[in-house]
C-alpha positions as CSV (number, residue, x, y, z in Angstrom):
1,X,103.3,104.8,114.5
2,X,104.0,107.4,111.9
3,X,101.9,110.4,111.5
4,X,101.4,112.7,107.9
5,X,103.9,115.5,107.8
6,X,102.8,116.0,104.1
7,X,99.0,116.2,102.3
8,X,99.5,116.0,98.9
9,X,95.8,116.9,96.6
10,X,95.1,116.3,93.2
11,X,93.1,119.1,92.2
12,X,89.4,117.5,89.6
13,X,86.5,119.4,88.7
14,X,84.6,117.2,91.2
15,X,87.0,115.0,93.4
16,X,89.8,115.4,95.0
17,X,92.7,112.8,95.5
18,X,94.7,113.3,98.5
19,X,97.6,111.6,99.6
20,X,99.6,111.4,103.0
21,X,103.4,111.0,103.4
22,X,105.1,111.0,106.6
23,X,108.5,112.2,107.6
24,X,111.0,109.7,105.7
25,X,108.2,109.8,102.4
26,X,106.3,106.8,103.2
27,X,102.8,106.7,102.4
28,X,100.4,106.6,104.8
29,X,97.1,107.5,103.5
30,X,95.4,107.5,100.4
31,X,91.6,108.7,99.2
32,X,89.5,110.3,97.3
33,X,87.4,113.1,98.4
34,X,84.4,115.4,96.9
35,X,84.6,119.0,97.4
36,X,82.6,119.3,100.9
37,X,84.7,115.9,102.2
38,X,87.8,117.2,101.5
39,X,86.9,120.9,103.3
40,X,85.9,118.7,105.8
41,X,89.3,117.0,106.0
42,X,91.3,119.8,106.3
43,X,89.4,121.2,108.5
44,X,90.0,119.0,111.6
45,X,93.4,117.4,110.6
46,X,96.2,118.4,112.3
47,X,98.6,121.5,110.6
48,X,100.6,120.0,108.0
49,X,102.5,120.8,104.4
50,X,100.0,120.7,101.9
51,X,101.1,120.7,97.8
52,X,98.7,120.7,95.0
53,X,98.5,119.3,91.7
54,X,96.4,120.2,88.5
């Protein structure tokens, strides 16, 4: 099993679309978060890349 190298956000007034990409690229995860979700996210996920998008 693969496991996200790379968090990519989308950066809304209110949500939050993050992404997850592995090694090679792939896709792995996909969701959309509100503010307080996605501080909770990052929180406890393992160190990774993370790029963001406005």
């Amino acid at each position: 099993m693969s496991t996200i190298k790379t968090i990519g956000i989308d950066l809304g007034k209110s949500t939050f679309h993050v992404v997850g990409h592995d090694f090679s690229g792939q896709q792995l995860y996909r969701h959309k978060f509100s503010r307080a979700k996605l501080l909770q996210f990052i929180s406890v996920h393992e160190p990774v890349l993370i790029a963001m998008a406005s």
